[in-house]
Backbone as a ProteinNet text record, in pm:
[ID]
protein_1_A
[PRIMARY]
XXXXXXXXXXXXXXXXXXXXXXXXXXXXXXXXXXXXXXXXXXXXXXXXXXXXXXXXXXXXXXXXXXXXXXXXXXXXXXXXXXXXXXXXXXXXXXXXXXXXXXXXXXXXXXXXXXXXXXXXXXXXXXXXXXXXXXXXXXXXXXXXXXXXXXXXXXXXXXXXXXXXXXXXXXXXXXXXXXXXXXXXXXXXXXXXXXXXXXX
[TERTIARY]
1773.5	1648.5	1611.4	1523.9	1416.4	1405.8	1420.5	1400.1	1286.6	1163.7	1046.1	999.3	1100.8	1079.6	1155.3	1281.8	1355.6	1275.6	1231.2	1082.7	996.5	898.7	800.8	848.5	992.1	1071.6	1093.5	1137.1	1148.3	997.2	952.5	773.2	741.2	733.6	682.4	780.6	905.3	996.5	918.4	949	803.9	696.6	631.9	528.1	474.4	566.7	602.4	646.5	770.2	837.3	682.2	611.7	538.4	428.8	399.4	302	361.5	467.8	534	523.4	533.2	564.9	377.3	317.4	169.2	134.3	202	168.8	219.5	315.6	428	319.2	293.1	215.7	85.8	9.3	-112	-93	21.6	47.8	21	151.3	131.4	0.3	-102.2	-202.2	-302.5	-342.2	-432	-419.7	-270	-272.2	-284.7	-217.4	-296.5	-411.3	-497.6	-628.5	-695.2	-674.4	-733.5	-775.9	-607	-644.5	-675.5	-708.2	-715.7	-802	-936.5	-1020.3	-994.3	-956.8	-921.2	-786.1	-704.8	-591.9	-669.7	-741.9	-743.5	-882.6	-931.2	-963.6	-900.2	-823.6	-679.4	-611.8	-614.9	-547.3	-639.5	-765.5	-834.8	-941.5	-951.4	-1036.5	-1191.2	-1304.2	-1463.9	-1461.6	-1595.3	-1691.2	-1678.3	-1749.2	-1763.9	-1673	-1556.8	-1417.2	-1402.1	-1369.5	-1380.9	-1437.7	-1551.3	-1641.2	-1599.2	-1621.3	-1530.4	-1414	-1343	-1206.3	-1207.2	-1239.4	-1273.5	-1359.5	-1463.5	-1497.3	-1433.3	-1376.7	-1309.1	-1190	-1115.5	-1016.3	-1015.4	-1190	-1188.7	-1244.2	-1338.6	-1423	-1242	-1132.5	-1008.8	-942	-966.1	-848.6	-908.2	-1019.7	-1085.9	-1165.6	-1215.9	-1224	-1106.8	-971	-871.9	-797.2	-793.9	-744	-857.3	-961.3	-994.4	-888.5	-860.8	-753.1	-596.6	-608.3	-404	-446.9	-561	-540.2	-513.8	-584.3	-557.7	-426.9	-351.2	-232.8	-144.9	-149.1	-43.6	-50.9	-230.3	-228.1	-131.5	-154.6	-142.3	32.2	101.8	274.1	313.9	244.5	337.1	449.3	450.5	536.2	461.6	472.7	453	502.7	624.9	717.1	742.7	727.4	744.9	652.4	524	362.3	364.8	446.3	392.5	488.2	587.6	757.7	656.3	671	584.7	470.6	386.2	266.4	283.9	369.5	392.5	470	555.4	638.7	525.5	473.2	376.2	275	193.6	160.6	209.4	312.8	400.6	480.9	490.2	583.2	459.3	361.2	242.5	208.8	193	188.8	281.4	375.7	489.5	510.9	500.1	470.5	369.1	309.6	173.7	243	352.5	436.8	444.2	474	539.1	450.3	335.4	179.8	190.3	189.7	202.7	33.6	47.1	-101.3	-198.1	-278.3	-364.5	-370.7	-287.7	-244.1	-328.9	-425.4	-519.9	-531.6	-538.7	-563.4	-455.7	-285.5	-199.8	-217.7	-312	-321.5	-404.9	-536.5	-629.4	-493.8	-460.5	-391.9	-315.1	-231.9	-148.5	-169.6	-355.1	-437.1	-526.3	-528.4	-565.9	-433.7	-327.8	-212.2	-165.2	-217.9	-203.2	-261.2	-365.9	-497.2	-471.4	-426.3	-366.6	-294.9	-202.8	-26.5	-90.1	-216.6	-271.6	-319.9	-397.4	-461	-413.4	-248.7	-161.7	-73.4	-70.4	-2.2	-59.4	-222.5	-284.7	-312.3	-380.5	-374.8	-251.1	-125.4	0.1	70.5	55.4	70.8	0.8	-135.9	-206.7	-151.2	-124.9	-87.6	12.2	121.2	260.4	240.2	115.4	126.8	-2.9	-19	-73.7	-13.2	96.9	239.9	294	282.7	370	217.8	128.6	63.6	19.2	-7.6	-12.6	77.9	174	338.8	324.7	313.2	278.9	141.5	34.9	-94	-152.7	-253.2	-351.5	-392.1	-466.7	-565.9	-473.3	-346.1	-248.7	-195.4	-138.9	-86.2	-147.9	-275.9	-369.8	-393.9	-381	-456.8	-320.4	-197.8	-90.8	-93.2	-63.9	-62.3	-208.2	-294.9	-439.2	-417.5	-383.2	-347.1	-256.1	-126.5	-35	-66.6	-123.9	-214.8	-308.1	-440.4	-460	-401.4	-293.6	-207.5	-165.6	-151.2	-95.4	-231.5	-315.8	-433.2	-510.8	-448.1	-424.8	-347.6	-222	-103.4	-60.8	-134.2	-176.6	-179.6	-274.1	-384.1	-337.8	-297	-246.5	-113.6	-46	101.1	93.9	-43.1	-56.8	-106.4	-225.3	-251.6	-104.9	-45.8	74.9	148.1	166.5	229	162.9	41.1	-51	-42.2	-49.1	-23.8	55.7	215.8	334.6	356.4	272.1	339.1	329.6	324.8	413.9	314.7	395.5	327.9	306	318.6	303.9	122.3	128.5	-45.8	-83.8	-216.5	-265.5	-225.9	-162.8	-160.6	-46.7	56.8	157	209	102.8	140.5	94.6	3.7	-61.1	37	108.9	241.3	350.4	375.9	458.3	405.4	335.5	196.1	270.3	208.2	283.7	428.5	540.9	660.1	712.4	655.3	685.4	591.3	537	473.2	590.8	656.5	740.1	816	869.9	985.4	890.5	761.3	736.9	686.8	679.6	661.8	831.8	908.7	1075.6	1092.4	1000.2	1048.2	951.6	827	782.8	866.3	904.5	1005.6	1129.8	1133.9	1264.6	1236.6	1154.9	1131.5	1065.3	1026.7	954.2	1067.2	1144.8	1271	1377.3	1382.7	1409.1	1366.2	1169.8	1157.7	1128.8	1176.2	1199.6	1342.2	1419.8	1529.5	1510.8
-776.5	-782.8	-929.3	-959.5	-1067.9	-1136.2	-1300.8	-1301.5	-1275.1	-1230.4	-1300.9	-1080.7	-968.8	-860.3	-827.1	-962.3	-899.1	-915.4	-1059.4	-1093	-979.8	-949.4	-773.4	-699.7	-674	-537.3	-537.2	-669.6	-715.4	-763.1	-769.6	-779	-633.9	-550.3	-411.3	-331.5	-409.1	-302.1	-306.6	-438.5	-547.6	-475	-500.5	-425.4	-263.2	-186.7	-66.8	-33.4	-91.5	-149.8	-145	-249.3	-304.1	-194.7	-145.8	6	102.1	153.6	214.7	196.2	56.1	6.5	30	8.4	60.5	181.4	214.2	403.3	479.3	407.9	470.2	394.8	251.9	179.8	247.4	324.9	385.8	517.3	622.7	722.3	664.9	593.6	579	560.7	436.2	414.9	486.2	585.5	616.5	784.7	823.4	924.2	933.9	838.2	785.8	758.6	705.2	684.9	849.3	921.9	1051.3	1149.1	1073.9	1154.5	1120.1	958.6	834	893.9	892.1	922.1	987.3	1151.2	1302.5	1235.5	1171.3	1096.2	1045.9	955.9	849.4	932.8	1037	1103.3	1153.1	1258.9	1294.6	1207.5	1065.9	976.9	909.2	948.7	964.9	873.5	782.8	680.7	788.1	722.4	771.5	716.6	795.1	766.9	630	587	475.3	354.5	364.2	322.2	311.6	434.9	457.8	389.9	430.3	335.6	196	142.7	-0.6	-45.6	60.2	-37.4	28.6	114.7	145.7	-25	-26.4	-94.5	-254.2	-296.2	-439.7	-389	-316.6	-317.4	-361	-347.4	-317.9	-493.8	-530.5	-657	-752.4	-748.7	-797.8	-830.1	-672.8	-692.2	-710.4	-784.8	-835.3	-940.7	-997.3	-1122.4	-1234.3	-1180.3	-1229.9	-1271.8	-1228.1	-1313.5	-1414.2	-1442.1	-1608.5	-1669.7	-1688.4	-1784.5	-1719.6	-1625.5	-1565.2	-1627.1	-1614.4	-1658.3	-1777.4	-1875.7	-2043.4	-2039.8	-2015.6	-2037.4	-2032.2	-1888.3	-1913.5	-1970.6	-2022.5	-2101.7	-2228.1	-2279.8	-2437.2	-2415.1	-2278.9	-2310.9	-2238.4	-2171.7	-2160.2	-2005.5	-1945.5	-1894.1	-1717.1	-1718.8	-1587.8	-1469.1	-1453.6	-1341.8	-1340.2	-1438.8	-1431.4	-1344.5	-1391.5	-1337.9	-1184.1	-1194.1	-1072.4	-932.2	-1009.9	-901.3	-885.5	-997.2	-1014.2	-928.8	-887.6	-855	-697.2	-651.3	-527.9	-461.2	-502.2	-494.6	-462.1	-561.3	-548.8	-421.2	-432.9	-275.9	-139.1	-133.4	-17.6	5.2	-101	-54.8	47.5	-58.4	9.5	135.3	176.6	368.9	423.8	408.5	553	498.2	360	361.6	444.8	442.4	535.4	688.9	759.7	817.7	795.4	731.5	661	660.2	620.8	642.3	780.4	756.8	882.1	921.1	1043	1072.5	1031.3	970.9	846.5	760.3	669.5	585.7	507.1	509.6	513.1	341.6	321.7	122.3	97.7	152.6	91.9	131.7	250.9	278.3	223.3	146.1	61.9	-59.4	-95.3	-213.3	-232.7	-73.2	-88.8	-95.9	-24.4	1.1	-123.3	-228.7	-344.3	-429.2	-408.1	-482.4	-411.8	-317.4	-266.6	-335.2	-357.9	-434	-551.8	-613.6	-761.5	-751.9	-722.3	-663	-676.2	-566.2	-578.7	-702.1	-795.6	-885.1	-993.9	-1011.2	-1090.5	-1074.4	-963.6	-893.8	-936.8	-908.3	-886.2	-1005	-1054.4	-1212.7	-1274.9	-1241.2	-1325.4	-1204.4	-1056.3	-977.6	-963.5	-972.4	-1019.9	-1143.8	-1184.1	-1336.3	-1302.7	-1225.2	-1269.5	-1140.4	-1050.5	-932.5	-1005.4	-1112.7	-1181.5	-1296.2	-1302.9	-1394.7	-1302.4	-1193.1	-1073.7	-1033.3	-1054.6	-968.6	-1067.4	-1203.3	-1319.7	-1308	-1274.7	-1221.5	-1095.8	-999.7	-861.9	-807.5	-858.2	-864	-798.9	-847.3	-885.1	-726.2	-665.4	-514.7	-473.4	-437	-304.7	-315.9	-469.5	-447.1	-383.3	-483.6	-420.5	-304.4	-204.8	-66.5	42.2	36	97.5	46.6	-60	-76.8	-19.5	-21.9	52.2	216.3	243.3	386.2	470.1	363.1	440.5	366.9	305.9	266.7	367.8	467.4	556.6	694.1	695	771.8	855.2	738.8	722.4	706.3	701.3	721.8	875	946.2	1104.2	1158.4	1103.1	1196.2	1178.1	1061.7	1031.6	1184.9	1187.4	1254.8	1423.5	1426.9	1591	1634.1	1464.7	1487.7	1514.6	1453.4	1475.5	1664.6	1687.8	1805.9	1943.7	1884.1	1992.1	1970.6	1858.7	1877.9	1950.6	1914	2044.7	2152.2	2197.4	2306.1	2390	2300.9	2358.5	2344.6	2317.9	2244.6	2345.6	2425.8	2566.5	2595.8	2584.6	2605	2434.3	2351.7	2214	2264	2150.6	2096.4	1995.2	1991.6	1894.8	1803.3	1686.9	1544	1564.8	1617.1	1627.1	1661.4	1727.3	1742.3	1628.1	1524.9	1433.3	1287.6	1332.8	1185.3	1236.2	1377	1407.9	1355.7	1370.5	1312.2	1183.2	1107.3	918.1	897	1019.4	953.1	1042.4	1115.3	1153.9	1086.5	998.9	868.1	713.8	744.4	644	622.2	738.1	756	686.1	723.7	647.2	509.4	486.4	298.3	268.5	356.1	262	250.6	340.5	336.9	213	196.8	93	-67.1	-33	-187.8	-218.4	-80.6	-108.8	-124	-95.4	-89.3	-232	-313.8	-417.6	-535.2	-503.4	-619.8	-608.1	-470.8	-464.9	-535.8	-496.5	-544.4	-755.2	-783.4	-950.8	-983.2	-906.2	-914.6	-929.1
3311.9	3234.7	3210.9	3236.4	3236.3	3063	3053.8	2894.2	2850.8	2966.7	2882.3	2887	2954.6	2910.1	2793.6	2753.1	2624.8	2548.6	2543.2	2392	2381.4	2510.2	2430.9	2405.6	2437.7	2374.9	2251.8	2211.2	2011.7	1965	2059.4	1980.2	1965.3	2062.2	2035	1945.6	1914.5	1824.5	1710.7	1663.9	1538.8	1528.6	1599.4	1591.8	1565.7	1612.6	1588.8	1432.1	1429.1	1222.3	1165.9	1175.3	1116.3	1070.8	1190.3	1196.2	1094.3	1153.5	1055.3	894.2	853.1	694.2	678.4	742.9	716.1	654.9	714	766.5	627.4	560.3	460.5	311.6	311.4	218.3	188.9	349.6	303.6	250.2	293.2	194.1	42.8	25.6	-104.7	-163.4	-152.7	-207.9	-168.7	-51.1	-15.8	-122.2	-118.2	-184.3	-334.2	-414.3	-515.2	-520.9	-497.8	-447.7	-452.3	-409.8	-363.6	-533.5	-633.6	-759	-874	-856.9	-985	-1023	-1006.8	-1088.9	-1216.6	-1181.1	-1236.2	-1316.3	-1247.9	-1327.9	-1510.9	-1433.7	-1548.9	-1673.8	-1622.4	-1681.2	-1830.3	-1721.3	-1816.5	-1910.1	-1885.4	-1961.9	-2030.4	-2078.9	-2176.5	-2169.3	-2027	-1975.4	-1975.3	-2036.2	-2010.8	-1880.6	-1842.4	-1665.5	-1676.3	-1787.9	-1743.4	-1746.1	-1800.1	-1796	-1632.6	-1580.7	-1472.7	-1342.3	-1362	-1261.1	-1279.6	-1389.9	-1367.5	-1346.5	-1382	-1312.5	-1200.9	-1093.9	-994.1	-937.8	-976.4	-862.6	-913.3	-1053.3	-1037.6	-963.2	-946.4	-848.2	-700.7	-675.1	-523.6	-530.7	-621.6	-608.2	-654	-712.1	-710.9	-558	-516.9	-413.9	-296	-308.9	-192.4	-215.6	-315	-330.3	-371.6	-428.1	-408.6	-273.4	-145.1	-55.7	2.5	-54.3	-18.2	-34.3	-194.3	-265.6	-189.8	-158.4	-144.2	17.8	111.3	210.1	232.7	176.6	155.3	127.2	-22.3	-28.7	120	158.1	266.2	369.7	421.4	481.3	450.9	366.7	310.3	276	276.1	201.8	357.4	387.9	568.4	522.3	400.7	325.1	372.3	462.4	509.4	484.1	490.9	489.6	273.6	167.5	79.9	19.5	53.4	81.3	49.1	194.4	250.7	153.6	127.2	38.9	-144	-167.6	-332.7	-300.7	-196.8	-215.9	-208.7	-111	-78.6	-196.7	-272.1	-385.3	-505.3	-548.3	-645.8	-599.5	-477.6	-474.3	-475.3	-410.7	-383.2	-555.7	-614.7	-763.1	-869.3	-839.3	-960.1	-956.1	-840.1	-805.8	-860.2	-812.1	-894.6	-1044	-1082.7	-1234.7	-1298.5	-1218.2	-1285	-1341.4	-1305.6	-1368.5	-1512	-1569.8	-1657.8	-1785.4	-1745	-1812.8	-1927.2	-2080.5	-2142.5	-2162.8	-2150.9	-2215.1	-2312.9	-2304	-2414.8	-2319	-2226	-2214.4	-2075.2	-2108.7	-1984.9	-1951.3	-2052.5	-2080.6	-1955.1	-2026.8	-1864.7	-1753.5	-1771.8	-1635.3	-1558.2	-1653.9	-1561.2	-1550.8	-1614.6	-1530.9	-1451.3	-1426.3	-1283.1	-1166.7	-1206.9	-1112.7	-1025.8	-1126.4	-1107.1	-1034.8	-1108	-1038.9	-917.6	-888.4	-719.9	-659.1	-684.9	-591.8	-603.9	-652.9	-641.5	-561	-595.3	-465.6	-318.1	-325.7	-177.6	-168.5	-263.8	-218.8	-167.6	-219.5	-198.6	-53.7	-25	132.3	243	229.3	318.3	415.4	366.9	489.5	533	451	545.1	651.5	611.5	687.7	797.2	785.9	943	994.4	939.9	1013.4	1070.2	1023.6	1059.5	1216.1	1197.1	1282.6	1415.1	1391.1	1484	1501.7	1491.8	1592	1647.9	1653.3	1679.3	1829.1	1807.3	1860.3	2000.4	1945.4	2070.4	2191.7	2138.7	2266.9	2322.1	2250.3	2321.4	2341.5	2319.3	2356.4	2220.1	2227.6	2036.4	2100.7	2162.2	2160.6	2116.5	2197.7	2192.1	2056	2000.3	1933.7	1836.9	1791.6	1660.5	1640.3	1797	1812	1782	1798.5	1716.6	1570.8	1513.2	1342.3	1291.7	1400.9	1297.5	1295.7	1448.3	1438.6	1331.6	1293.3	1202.1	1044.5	1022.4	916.4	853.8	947.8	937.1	905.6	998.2	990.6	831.3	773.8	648.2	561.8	560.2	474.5	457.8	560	606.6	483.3	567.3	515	341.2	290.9	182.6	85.3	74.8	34.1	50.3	217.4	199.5	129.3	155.4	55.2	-118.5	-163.5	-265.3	-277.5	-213.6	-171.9	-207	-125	-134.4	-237.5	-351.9	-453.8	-543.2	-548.5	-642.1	-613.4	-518.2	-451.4	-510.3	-539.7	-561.7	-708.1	-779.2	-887.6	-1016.2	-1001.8	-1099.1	-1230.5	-1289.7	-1450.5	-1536.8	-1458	-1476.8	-1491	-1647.7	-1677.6	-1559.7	-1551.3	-1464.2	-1516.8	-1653	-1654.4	-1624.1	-1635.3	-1595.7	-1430.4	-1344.1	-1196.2	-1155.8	-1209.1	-1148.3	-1191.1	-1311.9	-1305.1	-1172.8	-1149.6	-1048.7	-887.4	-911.6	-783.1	-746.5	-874.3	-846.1	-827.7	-921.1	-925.9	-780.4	-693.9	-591	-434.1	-475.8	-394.6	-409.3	-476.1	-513.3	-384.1	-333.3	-214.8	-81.5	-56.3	80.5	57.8	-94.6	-160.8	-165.6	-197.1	-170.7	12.1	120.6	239.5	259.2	240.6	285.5	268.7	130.9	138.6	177.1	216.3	294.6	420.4	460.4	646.1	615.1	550.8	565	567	487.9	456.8	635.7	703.1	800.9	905.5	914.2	984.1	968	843.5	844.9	905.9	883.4	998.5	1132.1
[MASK]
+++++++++++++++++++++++++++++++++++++++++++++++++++++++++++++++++++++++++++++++++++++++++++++++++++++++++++++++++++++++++++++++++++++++++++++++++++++++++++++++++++++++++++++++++++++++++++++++++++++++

């Protein structure tokens, strides 16, 4: 075997990892995502509570990587970036468990500190998945991590789906903390497949 077929074989493993830790990150948030609203309802947040930290979450976690993108431009600190950012999103979901009834105030803020988490991930994780993608070719690569990225913005949502489904004589505020603290498991796989794939 050829060195320059061993390098795409550990680029496409990478790359594959990488898809994967996508795929597991968008369960989590996408399936959260699917019941916040009705959540934060329950936890005693008005519409219009709502609507706003709904949309400062989104005007956060996307006008925040100007500044998170510069940083990692300028510290080269990619992989720290990318662990702190994924960590901070993936923890705030299954905290949302934790949230007692009333308790809606923490829940806008975990909700806000998710969207940071992302805002902080996101530009050093492209980066680091476009050193990865220059070696094994930028289309293919981008077009598997988008595929299982999706993937997981799916399976999100129906995973939540089926816990309601199942969830017995449980009240709705109560199937909907089971919701988050059973999103927890593909937010502990994402950081673990992520710390892997920095290996």
């Amino acid at each position: 075997m050829s060195e320059k077929t061993s390098v795409q074989k550990k680029v496409w493993a990478f790359v594959l990892l990488m898809g994967i830790v996508s795929l597991f990150s968008d369960v989590t948030h996408e399936g959260a995502a699917s019941i916040m609203g009705a959540y934060l309802n329950l936890a005693g947040a008005s519409a219009a509570v709502i609507g706003f930290i709904s949309g400062l979450g989104e005007l956060v976690g996307y006008s925040l990587r100007l500044l998170t993108g510069w940083i990692t431009d300028r510290t080269k600190k990619y992989w720290p970036m990318t662990i702190w950012g994924y960590i901070l999103d993936c923890v705030a979901i299954p905290a949302l468990a934790l949230v007692p009834k009333g308790g809606w105030i923490w829940a806008c803020a975990l909700i806000v500190a998710q969207r940071i988490g992302k805002a902080v991930k996101k530009p050093a994780k492209d980066t680091i998945i476009s050193f990865a993608a220059s070696q094994g070719g930028a289309g293919k690569s981008f077009a598997v991590e988008e595929f299982l990225d999706q993937l997981g913005a799916i399976l999100g949502p129906v995973l939540v789906f089926v816990i309601m489904l199942l969830k017995g004589t449980r009240t709705a505020f109560s199937a909907y903390a089971l919701c988050f603290a059973v999103l927890g498991i593909p937010a502990a796989l994402t950081i673990t497949l992520l710390l892997v794939a920095q290996r």
